[in-house]
C-alpha positions as CSV (number, residue, x, y, z in Angstrom):
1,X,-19.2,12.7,19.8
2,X,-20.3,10.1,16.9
3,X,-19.9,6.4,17.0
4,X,-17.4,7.4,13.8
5,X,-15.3,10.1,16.0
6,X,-15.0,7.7,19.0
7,X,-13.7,5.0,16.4
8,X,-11.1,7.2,15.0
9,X,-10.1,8.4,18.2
10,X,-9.1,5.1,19.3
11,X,-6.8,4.5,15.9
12,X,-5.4,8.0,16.8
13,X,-4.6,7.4,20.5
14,X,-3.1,3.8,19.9
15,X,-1.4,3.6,16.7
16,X,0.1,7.4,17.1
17,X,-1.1,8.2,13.3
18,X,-3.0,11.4,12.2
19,X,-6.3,11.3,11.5
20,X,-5.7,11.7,8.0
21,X,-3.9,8.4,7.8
22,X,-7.2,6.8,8.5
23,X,-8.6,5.6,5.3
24,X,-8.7,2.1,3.4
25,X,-5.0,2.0,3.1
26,X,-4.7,1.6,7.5
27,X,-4.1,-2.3,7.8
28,X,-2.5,-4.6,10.2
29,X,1.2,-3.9,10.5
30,X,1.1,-1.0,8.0
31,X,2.5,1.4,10.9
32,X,5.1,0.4,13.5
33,X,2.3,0.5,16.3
34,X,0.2,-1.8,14.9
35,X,1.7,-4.7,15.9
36,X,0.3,-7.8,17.9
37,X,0.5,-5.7,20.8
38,X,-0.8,-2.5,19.5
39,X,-3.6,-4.8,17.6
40,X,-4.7,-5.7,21.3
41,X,-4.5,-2.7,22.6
42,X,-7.2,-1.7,19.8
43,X,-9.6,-4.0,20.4
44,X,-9.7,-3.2,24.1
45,X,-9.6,0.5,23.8
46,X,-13.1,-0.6,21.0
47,X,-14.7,-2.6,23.7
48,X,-14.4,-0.3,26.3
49,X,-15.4,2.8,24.1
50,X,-18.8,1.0,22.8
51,X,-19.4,-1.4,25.9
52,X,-19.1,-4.6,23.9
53,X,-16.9,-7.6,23.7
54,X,-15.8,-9.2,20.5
55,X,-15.2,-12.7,19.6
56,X,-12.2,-14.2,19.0
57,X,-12.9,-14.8,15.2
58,X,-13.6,-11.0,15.1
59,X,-10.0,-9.8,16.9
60,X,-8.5,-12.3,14.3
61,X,-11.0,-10.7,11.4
62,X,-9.7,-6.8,12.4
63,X,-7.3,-6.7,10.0
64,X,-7.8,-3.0,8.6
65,X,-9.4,0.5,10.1
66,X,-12.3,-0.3,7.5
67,X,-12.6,-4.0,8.6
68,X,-12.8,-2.8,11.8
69,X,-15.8,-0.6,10.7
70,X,-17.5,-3.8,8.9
71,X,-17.4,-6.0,11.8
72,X,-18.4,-3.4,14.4
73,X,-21.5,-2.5,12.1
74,X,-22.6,-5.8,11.1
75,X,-21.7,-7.4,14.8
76,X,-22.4,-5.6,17.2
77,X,-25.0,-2.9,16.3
78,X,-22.7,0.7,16.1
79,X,-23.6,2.6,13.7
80,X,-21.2,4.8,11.8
């Protein structure tokens, strides 16, 4: 499975959204599930998926699916 599928799997799983909601338009609180909660819930289910752990400033920075993408790229070396 690519870095890419694992990634959207995650969104899937958590936020309870087809994968053809995953786009651009998939920020913080744009669904129900993606609350502070569901936001943390994220960001665990990343670092456990790819074996990293983000910063602080990062969580705070995930504030879309495509952000997510950005930091995890430039950060913390997965590829997509």
């Amino acid at each position: 499975m690519s870095n890419r599928e694992l990634y959207d799997q995650v969104f899937v799983k958590n936020l309870c959204v087809e994968k053809e909601a995953l786009n651009d338009k998939l920020v913080y609180q744009s669904v129900t599930a993606w609350d502070s909660i569901g936001h943390m819930q994220i960001i665990a289910a990343l670092e456990e998926q790819f074996g990293i752990t983000m910063e602080t400033d990062d969580i705070i920075d995930f504030s879309s699916y495509t952000k997510g993408m950005e930091i995890l790229s430039t950060k913390y070396a997965v590829t997509f």
